[in-house]
Backbone bond lengths (Angstrom), bond angles and torsions (degrees), N, CA, C in turn:
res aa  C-N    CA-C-N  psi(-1)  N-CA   C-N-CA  omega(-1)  CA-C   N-CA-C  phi
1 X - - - 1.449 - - 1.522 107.10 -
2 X 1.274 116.22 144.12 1.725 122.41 -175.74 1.501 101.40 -74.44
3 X 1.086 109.24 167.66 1.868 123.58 168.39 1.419 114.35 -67.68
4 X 1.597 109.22 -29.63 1.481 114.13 -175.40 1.563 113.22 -92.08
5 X 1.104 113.21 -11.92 1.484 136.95 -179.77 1.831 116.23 -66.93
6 X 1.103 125.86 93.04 1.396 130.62 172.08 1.826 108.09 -44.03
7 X 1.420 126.46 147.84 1.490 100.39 161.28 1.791 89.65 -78.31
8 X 1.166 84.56 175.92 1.735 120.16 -174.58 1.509 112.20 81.99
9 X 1.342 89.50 -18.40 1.840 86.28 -178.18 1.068 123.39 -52.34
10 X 1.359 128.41 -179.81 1.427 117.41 175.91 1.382 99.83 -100.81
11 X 1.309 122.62 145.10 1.972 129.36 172.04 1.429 92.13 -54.20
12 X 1.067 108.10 134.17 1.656 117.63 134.41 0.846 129.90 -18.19
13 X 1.145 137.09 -95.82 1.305 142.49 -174.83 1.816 121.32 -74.51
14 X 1.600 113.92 -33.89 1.395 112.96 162.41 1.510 125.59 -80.22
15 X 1.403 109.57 -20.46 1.405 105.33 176.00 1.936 113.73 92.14
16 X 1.244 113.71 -22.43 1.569 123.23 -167.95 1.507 100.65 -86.32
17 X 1.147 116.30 160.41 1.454 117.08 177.41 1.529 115.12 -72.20
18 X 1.016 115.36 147.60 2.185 95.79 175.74 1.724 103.77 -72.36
19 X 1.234 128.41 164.00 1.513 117.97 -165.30 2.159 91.70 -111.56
20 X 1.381 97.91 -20.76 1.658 96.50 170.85 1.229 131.23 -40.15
21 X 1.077 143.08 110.30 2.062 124.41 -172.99 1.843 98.02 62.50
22 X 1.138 146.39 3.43 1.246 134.73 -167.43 1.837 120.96 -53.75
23 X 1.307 118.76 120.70 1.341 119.66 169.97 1.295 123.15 -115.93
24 X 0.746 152.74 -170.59 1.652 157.65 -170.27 1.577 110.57 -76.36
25 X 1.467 117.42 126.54 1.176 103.35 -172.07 1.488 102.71 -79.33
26 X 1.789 97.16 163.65 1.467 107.09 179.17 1.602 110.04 -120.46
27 X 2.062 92.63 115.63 0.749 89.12 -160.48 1.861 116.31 -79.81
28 X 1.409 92.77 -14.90 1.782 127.88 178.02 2.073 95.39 -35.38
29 X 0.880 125.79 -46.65 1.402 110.73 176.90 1.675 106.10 -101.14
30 X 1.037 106.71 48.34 1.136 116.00 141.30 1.726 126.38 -122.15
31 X 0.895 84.60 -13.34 2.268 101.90 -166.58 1.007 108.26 96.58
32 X 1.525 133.37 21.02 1.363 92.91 178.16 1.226 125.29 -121.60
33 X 1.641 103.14 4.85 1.534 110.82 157.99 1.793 105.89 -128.59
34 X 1.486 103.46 -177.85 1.516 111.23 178.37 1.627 100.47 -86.29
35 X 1.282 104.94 158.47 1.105 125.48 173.23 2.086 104.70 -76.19
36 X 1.168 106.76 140.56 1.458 103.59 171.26 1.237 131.58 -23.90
37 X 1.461 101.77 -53.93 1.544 145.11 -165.97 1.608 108.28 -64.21
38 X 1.004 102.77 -8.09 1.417 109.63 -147.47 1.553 118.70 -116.42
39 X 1.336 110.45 104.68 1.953 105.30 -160.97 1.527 95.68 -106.92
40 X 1.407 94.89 177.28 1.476 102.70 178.43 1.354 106.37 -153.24
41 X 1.396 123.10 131.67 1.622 107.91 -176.85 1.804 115.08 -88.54
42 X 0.775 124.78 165.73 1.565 117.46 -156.71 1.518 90.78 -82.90
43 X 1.432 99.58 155.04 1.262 124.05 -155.77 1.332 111.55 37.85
44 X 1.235 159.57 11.54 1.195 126.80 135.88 1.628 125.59 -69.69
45 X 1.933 111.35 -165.33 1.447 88.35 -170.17 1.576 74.96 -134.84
46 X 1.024 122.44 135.81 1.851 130.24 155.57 1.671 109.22 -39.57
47 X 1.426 92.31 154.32 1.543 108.37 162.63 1.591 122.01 -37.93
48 X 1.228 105.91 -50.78 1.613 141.79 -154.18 1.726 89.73 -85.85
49 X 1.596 126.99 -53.19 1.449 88.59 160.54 1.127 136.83 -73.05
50 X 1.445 121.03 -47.03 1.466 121.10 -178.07 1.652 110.68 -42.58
51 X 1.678 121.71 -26.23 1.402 117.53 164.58 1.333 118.03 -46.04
52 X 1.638 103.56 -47.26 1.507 112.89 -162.82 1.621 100.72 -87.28
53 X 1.308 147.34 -18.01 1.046 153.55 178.55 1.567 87.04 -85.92
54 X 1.290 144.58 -33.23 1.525 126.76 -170.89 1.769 105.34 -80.05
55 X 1.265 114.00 -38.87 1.232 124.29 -179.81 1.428 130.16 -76.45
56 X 1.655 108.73 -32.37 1.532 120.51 133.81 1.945 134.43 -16.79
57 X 1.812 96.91 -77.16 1.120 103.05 145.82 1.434 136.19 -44.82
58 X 1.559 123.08 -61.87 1.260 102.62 -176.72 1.667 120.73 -77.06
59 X 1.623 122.78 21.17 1.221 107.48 -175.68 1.864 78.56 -105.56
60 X 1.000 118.64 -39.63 1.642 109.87 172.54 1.458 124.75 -37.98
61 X 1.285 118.24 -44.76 1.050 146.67 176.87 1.608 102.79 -51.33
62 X 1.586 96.75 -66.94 1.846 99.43 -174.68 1.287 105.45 -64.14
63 X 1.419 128.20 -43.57 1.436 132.21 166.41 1.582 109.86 -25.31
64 X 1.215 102.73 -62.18 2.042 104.30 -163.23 1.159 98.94 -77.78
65 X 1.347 126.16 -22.97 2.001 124.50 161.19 0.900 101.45 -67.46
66 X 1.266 135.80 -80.68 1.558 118.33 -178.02 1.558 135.32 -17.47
67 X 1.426 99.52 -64.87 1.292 111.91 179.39 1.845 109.25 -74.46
68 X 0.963 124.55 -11.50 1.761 116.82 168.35 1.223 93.17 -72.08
69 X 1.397 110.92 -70.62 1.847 115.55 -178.35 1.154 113.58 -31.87
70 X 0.810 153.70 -19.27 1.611 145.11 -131.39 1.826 99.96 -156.73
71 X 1.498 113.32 -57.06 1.378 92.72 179.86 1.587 122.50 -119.06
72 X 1.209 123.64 132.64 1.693 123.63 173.96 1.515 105.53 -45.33
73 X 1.179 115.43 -41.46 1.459 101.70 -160.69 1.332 110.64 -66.43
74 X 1.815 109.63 -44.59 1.302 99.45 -177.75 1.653 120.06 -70.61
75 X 1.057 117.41 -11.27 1.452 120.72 162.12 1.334 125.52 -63.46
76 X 1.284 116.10 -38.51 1.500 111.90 174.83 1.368 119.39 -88.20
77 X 1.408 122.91 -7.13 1.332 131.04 153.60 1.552 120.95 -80.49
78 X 1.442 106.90 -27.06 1.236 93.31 176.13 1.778 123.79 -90.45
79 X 1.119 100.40 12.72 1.824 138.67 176.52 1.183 89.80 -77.82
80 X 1.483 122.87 -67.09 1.547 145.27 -147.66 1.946 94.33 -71.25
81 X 1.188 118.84 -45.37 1.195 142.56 -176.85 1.837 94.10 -49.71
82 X 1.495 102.10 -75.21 1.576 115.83 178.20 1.614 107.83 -43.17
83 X 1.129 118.22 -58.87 1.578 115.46 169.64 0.999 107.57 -36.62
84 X 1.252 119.36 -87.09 1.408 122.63 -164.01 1.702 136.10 -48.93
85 X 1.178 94.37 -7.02 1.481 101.00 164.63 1.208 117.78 -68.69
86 X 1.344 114.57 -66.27 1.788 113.87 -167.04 1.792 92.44 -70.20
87 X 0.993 114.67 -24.47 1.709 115.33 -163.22 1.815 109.06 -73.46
88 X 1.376 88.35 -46.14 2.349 105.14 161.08 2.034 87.03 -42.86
89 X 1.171 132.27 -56.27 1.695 125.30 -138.81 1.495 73.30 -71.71
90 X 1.258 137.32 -55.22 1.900 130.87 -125.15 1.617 79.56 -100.39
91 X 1.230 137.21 -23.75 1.517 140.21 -159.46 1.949 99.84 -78.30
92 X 1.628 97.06 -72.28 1.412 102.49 -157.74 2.103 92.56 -115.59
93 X 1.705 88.40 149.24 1.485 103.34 175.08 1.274 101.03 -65.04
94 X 1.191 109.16 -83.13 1.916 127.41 -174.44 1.123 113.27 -58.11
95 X 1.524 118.56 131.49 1.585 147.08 150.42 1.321 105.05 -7.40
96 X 1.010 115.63 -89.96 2.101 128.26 179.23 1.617 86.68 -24.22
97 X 1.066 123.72 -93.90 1.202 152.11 -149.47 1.944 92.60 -55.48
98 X 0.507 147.16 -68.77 1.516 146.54 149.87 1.668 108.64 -8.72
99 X 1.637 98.74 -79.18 1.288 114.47 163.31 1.700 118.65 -17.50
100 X 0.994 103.88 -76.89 1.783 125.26 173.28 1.346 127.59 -39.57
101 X 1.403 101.43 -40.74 1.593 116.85 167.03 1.236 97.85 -47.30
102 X 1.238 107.48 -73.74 1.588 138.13 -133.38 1.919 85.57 -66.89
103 X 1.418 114.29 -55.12 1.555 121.29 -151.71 2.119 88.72 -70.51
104 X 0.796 109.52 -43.13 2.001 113.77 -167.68 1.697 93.76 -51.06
105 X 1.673 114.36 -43.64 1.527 106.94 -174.46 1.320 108.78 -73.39
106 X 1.313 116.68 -50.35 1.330 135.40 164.19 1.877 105.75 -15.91
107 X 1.431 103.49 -74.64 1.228 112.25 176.59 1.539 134.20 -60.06
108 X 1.362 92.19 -31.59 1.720 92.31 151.91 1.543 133.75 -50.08
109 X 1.326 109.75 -26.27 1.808 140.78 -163.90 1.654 78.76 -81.32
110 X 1.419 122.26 -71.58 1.062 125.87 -172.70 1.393 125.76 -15.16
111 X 1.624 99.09 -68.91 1.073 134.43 -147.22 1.554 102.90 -90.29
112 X 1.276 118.86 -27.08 1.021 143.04 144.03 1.370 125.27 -31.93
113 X 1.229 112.95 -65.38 1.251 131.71 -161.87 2.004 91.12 -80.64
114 X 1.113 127.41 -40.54 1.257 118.70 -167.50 1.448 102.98 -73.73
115 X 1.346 123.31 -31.34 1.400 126.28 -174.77 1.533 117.41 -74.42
116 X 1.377 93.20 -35.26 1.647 92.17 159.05 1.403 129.15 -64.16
117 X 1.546 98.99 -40.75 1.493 103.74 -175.50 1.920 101.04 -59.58
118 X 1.333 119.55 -66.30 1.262 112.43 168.91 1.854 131.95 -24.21
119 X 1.680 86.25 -37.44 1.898 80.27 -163.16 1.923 93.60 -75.41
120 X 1.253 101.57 -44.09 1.902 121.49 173.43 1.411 88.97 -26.43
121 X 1.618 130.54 -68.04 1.013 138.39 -135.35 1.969 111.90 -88.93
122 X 1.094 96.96 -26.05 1.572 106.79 -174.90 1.133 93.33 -106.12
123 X 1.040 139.49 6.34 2.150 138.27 151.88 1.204 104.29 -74.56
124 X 1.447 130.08 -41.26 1.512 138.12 -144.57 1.862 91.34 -93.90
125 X 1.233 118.97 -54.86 1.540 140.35 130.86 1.649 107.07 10.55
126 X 1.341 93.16 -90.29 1.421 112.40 -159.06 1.317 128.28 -161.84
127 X 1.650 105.40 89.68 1.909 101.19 -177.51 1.275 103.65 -71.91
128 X 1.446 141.00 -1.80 1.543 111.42 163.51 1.442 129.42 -66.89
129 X 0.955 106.18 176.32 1.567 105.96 -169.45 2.182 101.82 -88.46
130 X 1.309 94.60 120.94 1.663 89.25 -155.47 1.633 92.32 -120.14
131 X 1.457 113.92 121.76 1.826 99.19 -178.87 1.281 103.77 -77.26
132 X 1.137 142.19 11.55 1.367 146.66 -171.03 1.825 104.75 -105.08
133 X 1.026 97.67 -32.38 1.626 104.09 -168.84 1.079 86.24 -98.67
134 X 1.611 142.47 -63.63 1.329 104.89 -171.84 1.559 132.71 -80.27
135 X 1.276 106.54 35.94 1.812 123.42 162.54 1.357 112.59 -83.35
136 X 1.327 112.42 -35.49 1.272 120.16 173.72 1.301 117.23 -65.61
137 X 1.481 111.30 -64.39 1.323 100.24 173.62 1.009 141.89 -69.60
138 X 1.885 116.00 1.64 1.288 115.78 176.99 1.507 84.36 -92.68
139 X 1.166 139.86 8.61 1.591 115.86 177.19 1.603 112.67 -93.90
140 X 1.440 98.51 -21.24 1.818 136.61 178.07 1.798 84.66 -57.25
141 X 1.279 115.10 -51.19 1.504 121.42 -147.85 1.655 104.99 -91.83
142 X 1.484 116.70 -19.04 1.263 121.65 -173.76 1.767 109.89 -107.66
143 X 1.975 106.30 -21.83 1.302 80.41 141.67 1.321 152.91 -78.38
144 X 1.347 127.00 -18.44 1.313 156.66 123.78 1.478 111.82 -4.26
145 X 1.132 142.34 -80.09 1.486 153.54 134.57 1.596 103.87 -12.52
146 X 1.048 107.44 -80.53 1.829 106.28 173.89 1.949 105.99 -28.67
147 X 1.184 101.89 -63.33 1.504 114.77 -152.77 1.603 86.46 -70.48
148 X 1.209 143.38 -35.91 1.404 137.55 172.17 1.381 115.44 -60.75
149 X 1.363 116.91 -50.36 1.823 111.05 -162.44 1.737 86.86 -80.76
150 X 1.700 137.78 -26.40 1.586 110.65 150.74 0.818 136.61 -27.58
151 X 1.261 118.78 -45.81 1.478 143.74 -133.02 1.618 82.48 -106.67
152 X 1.194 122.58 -87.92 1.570 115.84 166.54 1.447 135.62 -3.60
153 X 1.502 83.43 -64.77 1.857 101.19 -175.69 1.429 106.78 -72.98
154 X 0.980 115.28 -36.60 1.995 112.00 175.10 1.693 96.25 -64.31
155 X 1.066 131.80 -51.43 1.284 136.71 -154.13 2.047 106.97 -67.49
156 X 1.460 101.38 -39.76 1.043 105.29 -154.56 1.806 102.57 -89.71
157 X 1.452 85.90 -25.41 1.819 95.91 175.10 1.804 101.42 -71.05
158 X 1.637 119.25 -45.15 1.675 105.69 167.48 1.312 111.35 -40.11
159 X 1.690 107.32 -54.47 1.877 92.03 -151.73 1.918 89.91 -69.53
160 X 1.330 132.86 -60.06 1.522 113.45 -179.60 1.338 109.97 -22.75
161 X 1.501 136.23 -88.05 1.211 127.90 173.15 1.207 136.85 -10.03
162 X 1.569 118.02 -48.95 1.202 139.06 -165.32 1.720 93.65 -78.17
163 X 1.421 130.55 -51.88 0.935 143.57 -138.83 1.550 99.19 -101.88
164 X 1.478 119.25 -21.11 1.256 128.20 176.43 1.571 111.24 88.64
165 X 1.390 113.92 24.67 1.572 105.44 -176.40 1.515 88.99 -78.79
166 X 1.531 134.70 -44.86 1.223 117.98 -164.10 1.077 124.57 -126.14
């Protein structure tokens, strides 16, 4: 064990706690619980979340940079996204129905975004050519496809409606 090394800590390099002097890890300097010490009156929210709710956001944030940077698709959906806002007002009378537009593109972004994270993730994995890995990502790619012809079919049944075909 190092000099700088607490027991219970986890080793460096193995990751396990040392079992020497060992006590309960703490998980409190990590964020992910409160400290003992530490009250909260009901319904409010502590310091310590609104930290973790600030840092939340900005990894979201780098997330949807990332993924513009990095992929066309999610860029031209997230174009599609911008349309569809003012286009939901001229499309549908009612709120819900507005709503719905808006959430099907929305969910494409989603769905989007997870498939990227996957394909990102099975590169880092494995640049060989793996028939196993690319099952995944064609499943990455067919939810994607799924989440579009939704996205479509809600859309296309508004404008009929709208338009009075049905």
């Amino acid at each position: 064990m190092s000099s700088e090394q607490e027991p219970g800590q986890a080793h460096p390099r193995r990751g396990a706690p040392s079992r020497r002097g060992a006590r309960k890890l703490d998980l409190a300097r990590d964020g992910d619980t409160l400290g003992e010490d530490t009250t909260v009156a009901p319904g409010r929210y502590s310091s310590h979340s609104m930290e973790r709710l600030l840092r939340a956001a900005i990894n979201t944030w780098h997330g949807l940079r990332a993924a513009a940077r990095s992929e066309e698709a999610f860029r031209q959906e997230l174009i599609a996204l911008l349309l569809a806002i003012p286009i939901a007002f001229l499309v549908a009378e009612e709120s819900w129905k507005r709503l719905a537009l808006i959430a099907v593109v929305a969910f494409v972004l989603v769905v989007e975004l997870l498939n990227t994270a996957i394909e990102k993730l099975a590169d880092r994995v494995n640049l060989a050519v793996d028939p196993q890995i690319g099952r995944v990502k064609d499943m990455g790619s067919a939810a994607v496809g799924l989440a579009l012809l939704i996205a479509g079919m809600t859309w296309l049944l508004a404008l009929a409606e709208r338009f009075g075909l049905i």
